[in-house]
KOLKOLZA-967239 format. One line per 2 residues: their letters; for each residue x, z, y of N, C-alpha, C, O, CB. Coordinates in steps of 0.05 Angstrom, whole numbers, plus 5000, padded with zeros to 4 digits. Glycine has a CB too. Example, Ala and Ser with C-alpha at 12.3 -4.5 7.8 and 13.67 -1.06 7.14 Angstrom:
// residues 2
AS	5264/5156/4886/5246/5156/4910/5264/5156/4934/5285/5169/4934/5226/5181/4911  5257/5142/4955/5273/5143/4979/5258/5157/5001/5268/5161/5023/5282/5114/4988
// end
This chain:
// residues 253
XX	8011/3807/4775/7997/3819/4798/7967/3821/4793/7954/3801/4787/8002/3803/4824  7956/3848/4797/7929/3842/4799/7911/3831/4818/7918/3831/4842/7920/3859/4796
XX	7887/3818/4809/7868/3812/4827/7872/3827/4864/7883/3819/4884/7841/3822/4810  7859/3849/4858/7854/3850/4880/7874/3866/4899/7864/3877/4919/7832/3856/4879
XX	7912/3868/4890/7930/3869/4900/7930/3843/4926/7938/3847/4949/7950/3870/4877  7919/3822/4918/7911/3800/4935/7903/3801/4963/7910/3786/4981/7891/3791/4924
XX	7884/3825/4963/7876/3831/4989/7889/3850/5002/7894/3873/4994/7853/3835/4989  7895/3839/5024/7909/3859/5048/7889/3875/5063/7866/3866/5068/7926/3841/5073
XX	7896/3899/5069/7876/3919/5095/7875/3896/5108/7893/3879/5108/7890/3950/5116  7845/3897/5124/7839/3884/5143/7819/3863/5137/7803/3852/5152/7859/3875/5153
XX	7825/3858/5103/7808/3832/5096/7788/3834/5081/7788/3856/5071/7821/3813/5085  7767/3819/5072/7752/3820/5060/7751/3799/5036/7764/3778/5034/7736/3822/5075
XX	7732/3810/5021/7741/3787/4999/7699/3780/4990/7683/3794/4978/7769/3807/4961  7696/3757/5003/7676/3745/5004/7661/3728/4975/7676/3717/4959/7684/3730/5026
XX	7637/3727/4972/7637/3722/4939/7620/3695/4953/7603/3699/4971/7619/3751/4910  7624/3672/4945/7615/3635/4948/7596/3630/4925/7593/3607/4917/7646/3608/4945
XX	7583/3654/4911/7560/3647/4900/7555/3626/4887/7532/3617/4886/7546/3648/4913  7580/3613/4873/7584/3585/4868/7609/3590/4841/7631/3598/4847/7597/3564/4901
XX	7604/3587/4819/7621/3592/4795/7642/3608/4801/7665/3601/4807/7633/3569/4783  7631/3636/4799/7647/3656/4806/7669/3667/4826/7679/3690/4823/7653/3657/4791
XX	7676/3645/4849/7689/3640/4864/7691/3656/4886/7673/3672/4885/7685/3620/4868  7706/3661/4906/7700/3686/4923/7727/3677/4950/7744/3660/4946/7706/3724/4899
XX	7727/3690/4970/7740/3669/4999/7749/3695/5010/7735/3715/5015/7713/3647/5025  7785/3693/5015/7787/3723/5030/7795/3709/5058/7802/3687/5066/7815/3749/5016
XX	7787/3736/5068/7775/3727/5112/7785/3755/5125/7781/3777/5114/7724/3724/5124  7795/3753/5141/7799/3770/5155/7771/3790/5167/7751/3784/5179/7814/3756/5172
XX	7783/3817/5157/7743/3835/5170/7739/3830/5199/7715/3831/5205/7739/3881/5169  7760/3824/5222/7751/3823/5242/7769/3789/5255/7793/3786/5254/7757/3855/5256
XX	7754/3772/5263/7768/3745/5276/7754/3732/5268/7733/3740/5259/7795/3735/5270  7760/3706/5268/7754/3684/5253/7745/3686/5228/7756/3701/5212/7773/3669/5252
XX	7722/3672/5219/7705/3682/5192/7697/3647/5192/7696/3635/5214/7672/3713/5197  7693/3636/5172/7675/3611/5171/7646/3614/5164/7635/3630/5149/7686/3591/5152
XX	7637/3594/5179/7612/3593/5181/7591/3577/5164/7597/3566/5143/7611/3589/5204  7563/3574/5175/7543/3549/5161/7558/3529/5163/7563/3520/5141/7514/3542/5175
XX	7572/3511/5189/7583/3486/5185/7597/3482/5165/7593/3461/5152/7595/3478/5202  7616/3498/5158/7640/3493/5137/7615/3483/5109/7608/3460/5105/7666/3530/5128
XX	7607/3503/5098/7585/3499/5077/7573/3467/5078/7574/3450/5060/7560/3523/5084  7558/3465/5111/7546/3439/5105/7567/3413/5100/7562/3390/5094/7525/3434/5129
XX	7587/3424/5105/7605/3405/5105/7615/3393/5074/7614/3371/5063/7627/3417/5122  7623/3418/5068/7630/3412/5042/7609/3403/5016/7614/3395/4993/7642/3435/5035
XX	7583/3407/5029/7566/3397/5008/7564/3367/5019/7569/3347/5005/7535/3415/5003  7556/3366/5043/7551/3331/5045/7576/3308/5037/7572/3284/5039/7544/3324/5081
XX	7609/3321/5024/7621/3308/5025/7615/3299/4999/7608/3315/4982/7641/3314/5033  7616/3273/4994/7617/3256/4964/7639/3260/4951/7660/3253/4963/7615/3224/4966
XX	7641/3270/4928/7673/3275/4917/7664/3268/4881/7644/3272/4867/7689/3317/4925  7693/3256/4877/7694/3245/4848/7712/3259/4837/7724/3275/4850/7700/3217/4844
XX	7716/3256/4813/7734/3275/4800/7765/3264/4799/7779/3281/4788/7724/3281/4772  7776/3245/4805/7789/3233/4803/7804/3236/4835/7828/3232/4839/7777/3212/4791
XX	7786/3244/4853/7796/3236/4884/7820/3268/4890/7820/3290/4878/7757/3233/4913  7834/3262/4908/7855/3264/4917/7845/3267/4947/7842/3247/4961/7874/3242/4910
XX	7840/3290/4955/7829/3305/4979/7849/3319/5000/7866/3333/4990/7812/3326/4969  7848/3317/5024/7870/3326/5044/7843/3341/5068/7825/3329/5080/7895/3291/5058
XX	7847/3363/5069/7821/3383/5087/7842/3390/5112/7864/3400/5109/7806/3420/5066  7829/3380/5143/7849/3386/5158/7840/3406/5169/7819/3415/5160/7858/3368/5174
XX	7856/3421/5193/7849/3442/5208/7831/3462/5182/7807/3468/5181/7831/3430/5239  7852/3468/5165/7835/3491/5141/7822/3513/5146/7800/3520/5137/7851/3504/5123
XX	7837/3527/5164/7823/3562/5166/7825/3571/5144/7844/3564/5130/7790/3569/5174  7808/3588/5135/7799/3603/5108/7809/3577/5087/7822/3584/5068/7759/3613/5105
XX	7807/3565/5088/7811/3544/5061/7777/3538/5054/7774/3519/5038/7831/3563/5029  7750/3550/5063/7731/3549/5056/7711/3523/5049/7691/3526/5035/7726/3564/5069
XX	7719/3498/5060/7712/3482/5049/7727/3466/5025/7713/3455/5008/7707/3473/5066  7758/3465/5023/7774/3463/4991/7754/3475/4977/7738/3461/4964/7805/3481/4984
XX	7751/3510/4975/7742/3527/4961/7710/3511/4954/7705/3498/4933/7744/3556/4976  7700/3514/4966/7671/3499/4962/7669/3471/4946/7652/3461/4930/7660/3494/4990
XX	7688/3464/4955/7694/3429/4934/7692/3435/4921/7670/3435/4910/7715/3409/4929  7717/3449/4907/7732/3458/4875/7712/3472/4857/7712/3471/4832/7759/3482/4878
XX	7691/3490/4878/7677/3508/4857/7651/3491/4851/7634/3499/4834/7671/3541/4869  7648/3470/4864/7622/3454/4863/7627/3425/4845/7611/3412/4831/7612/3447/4898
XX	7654/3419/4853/7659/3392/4845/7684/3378/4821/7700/3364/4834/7663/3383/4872  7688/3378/4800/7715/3370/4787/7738/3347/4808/7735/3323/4808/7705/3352/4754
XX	7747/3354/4816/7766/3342/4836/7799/3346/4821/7810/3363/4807/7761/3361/4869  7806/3325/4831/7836/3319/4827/7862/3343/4827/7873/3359/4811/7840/3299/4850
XX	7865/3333/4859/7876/3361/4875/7869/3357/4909/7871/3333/4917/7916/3364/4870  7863/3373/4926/7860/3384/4946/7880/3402/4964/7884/3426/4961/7842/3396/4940
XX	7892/3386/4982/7912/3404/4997/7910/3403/5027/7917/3384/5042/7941/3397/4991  7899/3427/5033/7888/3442/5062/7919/3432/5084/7941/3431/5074/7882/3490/5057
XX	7916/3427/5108/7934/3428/5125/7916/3449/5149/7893/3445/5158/7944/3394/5134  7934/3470/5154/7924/3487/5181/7954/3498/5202/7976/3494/5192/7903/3520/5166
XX	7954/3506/5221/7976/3496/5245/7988/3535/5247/8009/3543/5256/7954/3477/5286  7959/3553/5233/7971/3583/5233/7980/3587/5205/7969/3577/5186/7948/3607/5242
XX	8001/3603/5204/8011/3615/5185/7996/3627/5168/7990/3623/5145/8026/3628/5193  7991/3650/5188/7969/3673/5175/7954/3664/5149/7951/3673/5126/7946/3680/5197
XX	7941/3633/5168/7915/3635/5148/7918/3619/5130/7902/3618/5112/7888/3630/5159  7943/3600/5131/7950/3588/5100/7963/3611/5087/7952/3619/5066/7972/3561/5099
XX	7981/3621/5094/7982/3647/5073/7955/3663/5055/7954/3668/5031/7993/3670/5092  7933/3669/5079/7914/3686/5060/7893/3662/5044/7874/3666/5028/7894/3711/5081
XX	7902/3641/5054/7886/3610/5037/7894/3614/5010/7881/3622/4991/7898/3573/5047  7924/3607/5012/7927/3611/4989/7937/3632/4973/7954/3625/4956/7935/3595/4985
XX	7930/3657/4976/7928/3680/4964/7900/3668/4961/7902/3652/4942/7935/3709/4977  7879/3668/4970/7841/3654/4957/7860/3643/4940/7877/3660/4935/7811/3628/4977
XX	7864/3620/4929/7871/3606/4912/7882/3620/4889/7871/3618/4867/7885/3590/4922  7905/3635/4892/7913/3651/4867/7891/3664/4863/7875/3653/4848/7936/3670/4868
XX	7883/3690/4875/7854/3694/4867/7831/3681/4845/7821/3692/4826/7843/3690/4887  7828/3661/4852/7816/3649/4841/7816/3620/4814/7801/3603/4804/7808/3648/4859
XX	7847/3630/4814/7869/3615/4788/7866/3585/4794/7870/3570/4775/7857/3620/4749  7861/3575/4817/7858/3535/4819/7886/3541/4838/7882/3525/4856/7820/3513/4840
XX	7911/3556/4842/7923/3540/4856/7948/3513/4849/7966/3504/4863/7929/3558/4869  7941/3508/4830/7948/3484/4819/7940/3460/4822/7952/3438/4820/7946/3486/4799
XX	7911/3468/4827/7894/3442/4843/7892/3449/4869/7903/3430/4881/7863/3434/4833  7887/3459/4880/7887/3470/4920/7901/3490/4927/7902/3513/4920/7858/3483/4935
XX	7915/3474/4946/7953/3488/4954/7938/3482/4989/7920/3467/4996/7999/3456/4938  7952/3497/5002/7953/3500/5031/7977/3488/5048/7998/3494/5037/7951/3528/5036
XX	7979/3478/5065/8011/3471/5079/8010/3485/5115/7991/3481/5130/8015/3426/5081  8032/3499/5121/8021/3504/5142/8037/3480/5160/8062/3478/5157/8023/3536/5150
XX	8024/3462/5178/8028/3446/5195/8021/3432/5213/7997/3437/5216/8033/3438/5190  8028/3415/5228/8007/3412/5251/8003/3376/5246/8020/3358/5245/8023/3423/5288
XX	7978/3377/5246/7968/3349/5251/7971/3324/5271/7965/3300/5270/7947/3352/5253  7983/3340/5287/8008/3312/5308/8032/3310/5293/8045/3289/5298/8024/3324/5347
XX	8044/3330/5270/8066/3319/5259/8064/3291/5250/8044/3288/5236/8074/3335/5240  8082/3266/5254/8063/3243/5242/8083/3245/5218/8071/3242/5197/8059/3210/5260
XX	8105/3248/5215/8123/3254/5194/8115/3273/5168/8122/3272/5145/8144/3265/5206  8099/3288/5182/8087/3311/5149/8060/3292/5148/8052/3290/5125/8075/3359/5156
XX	8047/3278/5165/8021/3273/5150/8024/3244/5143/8002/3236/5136/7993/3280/5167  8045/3220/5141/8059/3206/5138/8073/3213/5105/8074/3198/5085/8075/3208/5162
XX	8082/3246/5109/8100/3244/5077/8072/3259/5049/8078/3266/5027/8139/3274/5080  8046/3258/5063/8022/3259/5043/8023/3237/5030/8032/3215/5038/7995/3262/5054
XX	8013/3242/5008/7998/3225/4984/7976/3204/4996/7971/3216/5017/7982/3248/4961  7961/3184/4998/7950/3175/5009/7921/3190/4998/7919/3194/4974/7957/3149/5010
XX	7904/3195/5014/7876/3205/5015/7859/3192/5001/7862/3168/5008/7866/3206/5038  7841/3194/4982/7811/3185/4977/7794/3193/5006/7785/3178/5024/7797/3204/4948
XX	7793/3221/5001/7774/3231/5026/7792/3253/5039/7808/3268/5027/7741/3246/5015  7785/3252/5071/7792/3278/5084/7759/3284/5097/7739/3269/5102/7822/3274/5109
XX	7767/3320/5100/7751/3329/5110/7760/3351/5135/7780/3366/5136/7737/3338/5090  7742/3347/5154/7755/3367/5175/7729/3379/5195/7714/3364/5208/7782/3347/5196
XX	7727/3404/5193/7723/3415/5205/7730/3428/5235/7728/3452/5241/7723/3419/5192  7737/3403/5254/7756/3407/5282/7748/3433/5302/7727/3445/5298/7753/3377/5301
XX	7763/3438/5323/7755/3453/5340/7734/3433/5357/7737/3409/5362/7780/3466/5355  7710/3453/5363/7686/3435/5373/7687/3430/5406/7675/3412/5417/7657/3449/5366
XX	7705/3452/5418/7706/3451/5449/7727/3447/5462/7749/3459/5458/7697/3472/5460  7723/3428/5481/7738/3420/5504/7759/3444/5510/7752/3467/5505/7718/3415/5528
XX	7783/3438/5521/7799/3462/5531/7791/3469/5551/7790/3492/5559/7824/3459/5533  7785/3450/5563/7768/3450/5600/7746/3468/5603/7741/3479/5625/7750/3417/5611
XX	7726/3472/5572/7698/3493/5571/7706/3518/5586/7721/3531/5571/7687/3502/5538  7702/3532/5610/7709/3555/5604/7731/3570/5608/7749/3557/5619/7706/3555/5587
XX	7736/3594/5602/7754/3609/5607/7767/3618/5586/7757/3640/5580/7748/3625/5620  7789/3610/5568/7800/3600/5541/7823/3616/5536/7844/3604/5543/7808/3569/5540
XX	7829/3643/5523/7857/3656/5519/7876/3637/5498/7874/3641/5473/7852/3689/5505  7895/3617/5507/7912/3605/5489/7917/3616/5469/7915/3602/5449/7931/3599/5498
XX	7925/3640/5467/7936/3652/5443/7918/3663/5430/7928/3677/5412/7954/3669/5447  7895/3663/5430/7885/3676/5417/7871/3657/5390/7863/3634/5391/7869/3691/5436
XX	7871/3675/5370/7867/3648/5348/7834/3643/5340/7827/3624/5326/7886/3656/5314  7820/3659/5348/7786/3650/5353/7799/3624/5366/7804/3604/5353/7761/3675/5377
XX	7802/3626/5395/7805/3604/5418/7814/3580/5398/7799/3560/5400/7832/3613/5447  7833/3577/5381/7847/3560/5373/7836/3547/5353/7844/3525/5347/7868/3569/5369
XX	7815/3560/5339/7794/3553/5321/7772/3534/5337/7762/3513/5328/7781/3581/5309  7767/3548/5366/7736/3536/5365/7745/3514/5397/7730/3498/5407/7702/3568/5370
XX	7770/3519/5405/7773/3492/5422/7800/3474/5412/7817/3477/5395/7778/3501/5458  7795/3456/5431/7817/3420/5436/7848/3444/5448/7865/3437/5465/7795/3385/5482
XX	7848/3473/5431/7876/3468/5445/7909/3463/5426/7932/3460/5435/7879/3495/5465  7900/3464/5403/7938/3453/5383/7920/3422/5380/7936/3404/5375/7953/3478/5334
XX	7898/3414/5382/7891/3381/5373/7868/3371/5385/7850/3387/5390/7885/3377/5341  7866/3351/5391/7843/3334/5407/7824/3320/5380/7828/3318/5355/7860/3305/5430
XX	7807/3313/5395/7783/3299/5374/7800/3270/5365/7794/3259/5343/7745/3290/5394  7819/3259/5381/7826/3237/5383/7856/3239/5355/7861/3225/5336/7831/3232/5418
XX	7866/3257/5364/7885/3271/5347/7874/3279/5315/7882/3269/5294/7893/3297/5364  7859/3294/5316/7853/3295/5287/7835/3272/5268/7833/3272/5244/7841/3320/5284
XX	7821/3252/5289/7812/3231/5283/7843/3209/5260/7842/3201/5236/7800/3219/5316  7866/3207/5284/7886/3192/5283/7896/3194/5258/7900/3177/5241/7903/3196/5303
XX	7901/3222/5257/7912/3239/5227/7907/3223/5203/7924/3211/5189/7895/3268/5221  7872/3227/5201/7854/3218/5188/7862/3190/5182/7851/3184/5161/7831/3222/5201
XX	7867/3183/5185/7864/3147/5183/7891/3145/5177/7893/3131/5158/7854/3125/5212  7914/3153/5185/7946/3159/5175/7929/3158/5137/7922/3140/5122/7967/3203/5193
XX	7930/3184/5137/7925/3201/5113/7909/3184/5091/7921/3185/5070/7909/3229/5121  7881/3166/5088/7862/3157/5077/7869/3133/5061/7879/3117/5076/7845/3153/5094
XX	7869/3126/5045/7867/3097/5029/7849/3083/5046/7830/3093/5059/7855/3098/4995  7859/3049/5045/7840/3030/5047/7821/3033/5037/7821/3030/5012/7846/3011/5042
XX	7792/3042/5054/7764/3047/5043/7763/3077/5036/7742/3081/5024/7758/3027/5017  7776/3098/5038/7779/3115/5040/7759/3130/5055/7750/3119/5075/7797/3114/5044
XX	7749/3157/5049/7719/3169/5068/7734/3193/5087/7753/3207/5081/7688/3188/5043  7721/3192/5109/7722/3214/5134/7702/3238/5129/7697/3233/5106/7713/3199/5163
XX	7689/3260/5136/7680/3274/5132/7679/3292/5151/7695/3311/5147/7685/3277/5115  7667/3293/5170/7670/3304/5191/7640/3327/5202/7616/3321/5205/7677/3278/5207
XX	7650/3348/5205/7619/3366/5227/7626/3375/5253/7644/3391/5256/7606/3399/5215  7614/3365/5270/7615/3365/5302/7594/3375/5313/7573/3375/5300/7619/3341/5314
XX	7595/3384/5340/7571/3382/5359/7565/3356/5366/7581/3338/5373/7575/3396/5384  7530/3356/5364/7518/3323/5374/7527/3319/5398/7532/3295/5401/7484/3317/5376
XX	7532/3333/5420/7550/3328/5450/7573/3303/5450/7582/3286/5465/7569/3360/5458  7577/3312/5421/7609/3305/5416/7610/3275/5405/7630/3262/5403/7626/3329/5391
XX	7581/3265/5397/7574/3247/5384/7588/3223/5401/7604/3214/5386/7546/3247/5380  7589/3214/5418/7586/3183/5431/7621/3181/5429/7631/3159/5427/7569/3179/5471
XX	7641/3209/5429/7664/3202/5432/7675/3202/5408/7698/3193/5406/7676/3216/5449  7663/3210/5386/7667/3217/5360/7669/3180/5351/7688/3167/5343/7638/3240/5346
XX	7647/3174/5356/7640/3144/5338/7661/3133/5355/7677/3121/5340/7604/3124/5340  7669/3131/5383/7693/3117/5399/7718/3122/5391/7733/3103/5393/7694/3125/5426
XX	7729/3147/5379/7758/3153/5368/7751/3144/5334/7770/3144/5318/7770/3191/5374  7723/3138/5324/7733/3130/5293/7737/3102/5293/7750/3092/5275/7711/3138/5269
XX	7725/3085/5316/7729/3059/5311/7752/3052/5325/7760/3029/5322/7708/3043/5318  7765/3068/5340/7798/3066/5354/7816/3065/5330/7838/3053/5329/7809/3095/5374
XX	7805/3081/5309/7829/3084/5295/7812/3077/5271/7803/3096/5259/7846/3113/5296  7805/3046/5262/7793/3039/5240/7779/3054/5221/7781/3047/5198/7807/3029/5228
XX	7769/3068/5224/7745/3091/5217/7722/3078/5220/7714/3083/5242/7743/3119/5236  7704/3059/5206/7677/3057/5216/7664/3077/5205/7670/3089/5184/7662/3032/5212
XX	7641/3081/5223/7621/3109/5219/7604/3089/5199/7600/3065/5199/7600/3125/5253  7595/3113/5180/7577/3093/5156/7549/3117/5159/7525/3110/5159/7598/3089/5111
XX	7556/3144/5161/7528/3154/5148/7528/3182/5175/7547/3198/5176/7530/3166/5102  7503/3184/5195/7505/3197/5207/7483/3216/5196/7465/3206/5183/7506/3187/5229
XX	7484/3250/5202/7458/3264/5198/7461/3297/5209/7477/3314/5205/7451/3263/5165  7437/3297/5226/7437/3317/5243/7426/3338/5232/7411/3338/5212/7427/3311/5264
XX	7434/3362/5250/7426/3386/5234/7409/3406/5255/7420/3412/5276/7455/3401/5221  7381/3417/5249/7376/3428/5273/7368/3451/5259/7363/3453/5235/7356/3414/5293
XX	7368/3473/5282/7361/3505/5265/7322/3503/5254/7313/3514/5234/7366/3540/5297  7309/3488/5270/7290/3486/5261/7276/3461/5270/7288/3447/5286/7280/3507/5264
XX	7251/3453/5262/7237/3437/5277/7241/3435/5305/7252/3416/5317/7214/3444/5273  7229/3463/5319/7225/3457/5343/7244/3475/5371/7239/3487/5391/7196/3461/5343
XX	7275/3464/5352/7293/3469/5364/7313/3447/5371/7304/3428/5358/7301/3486/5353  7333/3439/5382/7344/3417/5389/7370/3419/5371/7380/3441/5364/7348/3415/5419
XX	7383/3389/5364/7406/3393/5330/7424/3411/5351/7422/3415/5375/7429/3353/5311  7440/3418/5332/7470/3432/5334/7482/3425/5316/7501/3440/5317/7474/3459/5334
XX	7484/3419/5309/7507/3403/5284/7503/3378/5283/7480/3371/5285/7504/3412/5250  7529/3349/5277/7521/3326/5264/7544/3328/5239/7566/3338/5237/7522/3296/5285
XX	7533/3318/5226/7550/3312/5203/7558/3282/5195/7541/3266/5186/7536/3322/5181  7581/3276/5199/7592/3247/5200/7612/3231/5167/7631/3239/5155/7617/3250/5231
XX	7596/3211/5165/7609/3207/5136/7631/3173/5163/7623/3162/5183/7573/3194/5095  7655/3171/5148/7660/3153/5164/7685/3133/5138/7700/3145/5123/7671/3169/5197
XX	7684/3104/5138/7705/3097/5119/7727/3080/5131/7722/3062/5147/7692/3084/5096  7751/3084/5124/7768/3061/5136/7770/3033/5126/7773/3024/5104/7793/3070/5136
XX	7767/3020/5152/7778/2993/5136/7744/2981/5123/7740/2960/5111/7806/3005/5105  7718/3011/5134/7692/3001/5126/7677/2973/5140/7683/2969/5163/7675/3024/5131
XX	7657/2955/5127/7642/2939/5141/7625/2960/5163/7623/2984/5163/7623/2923/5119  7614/2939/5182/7598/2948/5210/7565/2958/5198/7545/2945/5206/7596/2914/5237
XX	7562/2977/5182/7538/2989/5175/7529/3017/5179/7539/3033/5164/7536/2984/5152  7511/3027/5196/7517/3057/5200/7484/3068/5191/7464/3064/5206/7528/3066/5238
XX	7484/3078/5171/7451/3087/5160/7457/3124/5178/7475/3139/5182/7446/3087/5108  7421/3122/5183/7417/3153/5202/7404/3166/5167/7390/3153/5152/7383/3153/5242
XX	7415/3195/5163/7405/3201/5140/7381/3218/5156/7373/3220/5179/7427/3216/5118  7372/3231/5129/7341/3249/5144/7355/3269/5160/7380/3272/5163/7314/3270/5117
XX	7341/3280/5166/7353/3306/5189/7349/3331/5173/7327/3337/5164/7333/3311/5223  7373/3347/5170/7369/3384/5160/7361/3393/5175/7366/3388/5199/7390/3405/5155
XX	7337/3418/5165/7333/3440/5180/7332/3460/5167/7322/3464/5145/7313/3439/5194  7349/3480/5186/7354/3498/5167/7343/3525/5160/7349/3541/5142/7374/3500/5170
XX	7321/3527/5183/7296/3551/5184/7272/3532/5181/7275/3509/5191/7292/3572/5216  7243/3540/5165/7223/3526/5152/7202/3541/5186/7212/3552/5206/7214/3538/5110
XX	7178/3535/5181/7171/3553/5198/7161/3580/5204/7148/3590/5223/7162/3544/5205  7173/3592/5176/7164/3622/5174/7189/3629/5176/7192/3649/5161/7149/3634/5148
XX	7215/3622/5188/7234/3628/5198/7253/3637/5169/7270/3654/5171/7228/3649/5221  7248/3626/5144/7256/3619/5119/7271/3600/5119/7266/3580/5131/7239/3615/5104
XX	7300/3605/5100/7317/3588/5090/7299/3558/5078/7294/3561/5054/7334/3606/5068  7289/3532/5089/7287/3517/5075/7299/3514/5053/7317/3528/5044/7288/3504/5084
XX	7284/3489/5040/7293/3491/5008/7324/3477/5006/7342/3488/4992/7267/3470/4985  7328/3460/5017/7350/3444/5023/7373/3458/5022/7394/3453/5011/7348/3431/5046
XX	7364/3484/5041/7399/3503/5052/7388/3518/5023/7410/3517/5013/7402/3532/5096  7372/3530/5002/7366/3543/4984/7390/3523/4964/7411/3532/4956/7331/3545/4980
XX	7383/3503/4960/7397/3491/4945/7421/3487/4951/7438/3487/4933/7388/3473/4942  7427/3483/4972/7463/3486/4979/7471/3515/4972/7489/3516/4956/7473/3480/5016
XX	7463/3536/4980/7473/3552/4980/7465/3567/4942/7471/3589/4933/7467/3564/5009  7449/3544/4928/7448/3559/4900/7432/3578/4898/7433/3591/4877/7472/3572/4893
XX	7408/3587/4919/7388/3603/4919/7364/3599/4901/7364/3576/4893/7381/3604/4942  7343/3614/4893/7320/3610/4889/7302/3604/4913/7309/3613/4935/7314/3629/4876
XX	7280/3589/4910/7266/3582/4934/7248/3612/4945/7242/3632/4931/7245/3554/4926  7244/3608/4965/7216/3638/4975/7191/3628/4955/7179/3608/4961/7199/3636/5020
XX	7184/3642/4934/7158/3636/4933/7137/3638/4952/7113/3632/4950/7151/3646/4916  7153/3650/4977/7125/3656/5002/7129/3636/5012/7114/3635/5031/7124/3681/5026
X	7141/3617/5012/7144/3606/5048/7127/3584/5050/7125/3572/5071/7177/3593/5059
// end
């Protein structure tokens, strides 16, 4: 099969600017965003580790590991069909699906996440809003991406800690809102929070993102890292997001 037999009408085939690598997405729906990215760079990964990415979507943070990091193997769990199918079509695409395979399933199964391999690290990218936010089309799979409605914070926390080795890392990007219940469901379910760090669009804007390192079975130590920002004040990519994303710096900024 050729390459780009891969892509279906409708989709796009996105290039990750990262060892030739490239992410197919649907042209209109659900697309991943800056979080996925910051996510996948703040996670610590060894070459040796054995990675489980929940609530996948695109597969875009696997993808970002693999093209950034020598890793073991990596296997995405997501609850739609669709998008483990076009996950792992990315994967053939991009010849690693031998190391990052997709499963489509749901993270209350305790029996599928029970019959995993035990975890080094998981990473998850959860739905950030309440089902209660608002006025919410169930079926609709934006909705299902960005709220609490196939899994709760408490639920994909639980997963997590099923899934992880003793001492095993969490990896988590949330809204700071979400913070006080976040650190309450990791220490429910032996998760201590070890490394917190916030993300704000600029200086003199308020965070929107936290980024949560968390370990099971960890001692009671929680370091605040520096804070990202991700506009300088000439409304320029800081150097930080330059470097995640593999850029050259502005010589203007």
């Amino acid at each position: 099969m050729k390459k780009l037999e891969l892509i279906k009408d409708g989709e796009t085939l996105d290039d990750l600017q990262v060892n030739g690598y490239a992410v197919i997405q649907k042209e209109y729906g659900f697309r991943f965003g800056m979080d996925a990215i910051l996510l996948a760079n703040f996670a610590k990964v060894r070459e040796k580790d054995f990675l489980v990415d929940l609530c996948s979507g695109t597969g875009i943070i696997p993808f970002v590991i693999a093209a950034k990091n020598k890793v073991n193997k990596i296997v995405g769990i997501e609850i739609q069909e669709d998008m483990v199918e076009m996950a792992n079509r990315t994967a053939l695409y991009n010849d690693i699906s031998r190391k990052v395979e997709f499963i489509n399933g749901d993270l209350k199964d305790k029996e599928l996440i029970k019959s995993l391999n035990k975890a080094d690290i998981v990473t998850v990218n959860p739905p950030y809003k309440l089902i209660n936010s608002g006025l919410v089309n169930l079926d609709n799979k934006d909705s299902i991406a960005r709220h609490e409605i196939c899994c709760t914070l408490g639920d994909v926390i639980e997963a997590a800690s099923i899934i992880l080795k003793d001492k095993g890392r969490l990896y988590m990007v949330h809204r700071p809102e979400r913070i006080a219940d976040i650190l309450c469901e990791m220490r429910k379910y032996k998760i201590e929070p070890k490394v917190i760090k916030i993300v704000q669009p600029s200086i003199n804007k308020p965070p929107n993102l936290v980024l949560i390192e968390g370990q099971k079975g960890g001692g009671k130590f929680l370091k605040w890292d520096s804070t990202l920002y991700v506009y300088n004040e000439k409304g320029k990519y800081t150097k930080e997001i330059n470097v995640i994303y593999g850029k050259e710096d502005d010589k203007n900024e």
